[in-house]
N, C-alpha and C positions, 0 to 999 in steps of 0.2 A: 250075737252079731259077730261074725267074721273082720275079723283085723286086716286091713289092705296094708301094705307095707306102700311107704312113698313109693320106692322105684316103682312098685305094679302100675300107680295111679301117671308116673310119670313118663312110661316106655313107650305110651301111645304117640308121645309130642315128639316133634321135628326134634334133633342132636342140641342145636344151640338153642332152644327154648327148655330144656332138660340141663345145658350146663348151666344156664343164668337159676334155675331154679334151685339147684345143689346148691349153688353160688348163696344164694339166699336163703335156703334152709339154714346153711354155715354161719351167717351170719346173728338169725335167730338166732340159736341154738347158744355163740357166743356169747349175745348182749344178754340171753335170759337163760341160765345154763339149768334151771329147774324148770324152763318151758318141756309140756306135756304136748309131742307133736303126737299129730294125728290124720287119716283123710278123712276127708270128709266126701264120701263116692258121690252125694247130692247131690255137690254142690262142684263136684270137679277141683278140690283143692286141698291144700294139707296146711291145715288148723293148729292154730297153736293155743294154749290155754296156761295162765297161771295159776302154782298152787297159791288156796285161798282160803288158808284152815282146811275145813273138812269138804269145801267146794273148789270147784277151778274156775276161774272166768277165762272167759275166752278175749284173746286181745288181737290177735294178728293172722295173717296167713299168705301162701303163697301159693297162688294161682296161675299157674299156665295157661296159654292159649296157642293156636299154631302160630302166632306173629311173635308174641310178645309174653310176658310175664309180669304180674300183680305182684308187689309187698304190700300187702292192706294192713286198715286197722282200724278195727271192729269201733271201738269209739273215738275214731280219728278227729271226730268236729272240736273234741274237748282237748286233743291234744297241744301241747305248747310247739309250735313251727315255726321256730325263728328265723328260720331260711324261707320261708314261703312257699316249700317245694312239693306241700299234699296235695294230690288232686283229688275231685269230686265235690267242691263246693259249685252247687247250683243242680249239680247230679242226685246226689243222696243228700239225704238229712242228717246224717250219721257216719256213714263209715268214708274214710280216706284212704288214699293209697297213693304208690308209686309205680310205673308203668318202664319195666327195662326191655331192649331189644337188642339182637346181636350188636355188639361192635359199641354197644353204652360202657362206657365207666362206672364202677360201685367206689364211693365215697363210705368208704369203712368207719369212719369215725361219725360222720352224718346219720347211717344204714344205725350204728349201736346207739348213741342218741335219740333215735325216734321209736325204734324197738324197744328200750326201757323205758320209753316216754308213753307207752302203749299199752305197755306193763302195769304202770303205774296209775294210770287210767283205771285199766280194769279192774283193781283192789279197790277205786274209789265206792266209801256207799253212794247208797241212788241217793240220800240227801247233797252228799258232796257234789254230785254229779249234776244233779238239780241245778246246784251253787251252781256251780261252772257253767252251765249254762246260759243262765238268767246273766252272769257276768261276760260273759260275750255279746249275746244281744243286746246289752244295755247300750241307748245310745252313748256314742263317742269311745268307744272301746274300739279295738282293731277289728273286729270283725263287725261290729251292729253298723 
């Protein structure tokens, strides 16, 4: 399979949807400096993965669109969000994300917090992850 290099995946989108995504590949790259970026031509986005022994899990990505751009994350429902700022509850079951558009502010300390919070996620095993589940849904928790 042919390796897409980000900028090829990124040259099609308007200037300011290409700088907020640089913006936020920098970011990744930062908080997870062993993240394994990638595109993903399928899916229209550049995939991030951590290493995990002899596998990678995949944790995050960022997604362009002509308006706006995605910081996702792949197992976002299990992440810890103290600020309350992921969106996609009620959308997906699973992944969260953050939506920037020209002229947004990037919260640099917030952006590296939930990227190693995404991270961190992803190395969970599926029992852990189970856990964390079942403990959100439980009633009286912040999320059930």
């Amino acid at each position: 399979m042919d390796v897409i290099p980000p900028a090829a995946l990124l040259e099609s989108f308007p200037e300011p949807m290409r700088e907020i995504a640089e913006r936020l590949r920098s970011v990744v790259r930062r908080a997870v400096p062993d993240a394994v970026e990638a595109v993903r031509p399928g899916w229209r986005l550049i995939g991030y993965d951590v290493p995990a022994g002899r596998r990678t899990a995949y944790f995050a990505y960022v997604a362009p669109e002509d308006g706006h751009v995605h910081l996702g994350f792949e197992q976002g429902v299990l992440m810890d969000d103290p600020a309350g700022v992921l969106l996609g509850s009620g959308v997906t079951r699973q992944v969260r994300w953050l939506t920037f558009r020209p002229g947004d502010a990037l919260d640099p300390p917030l952006l590296d917090a939930l990227v190693r919070e995404a991270a961190r996620v992803a190395l969970l095993t599926r029992a852990e992850r189970f856990a964390r589940l079942v403990d959100l849904e439980a009633p009286g928790s912040a999320a059930g």
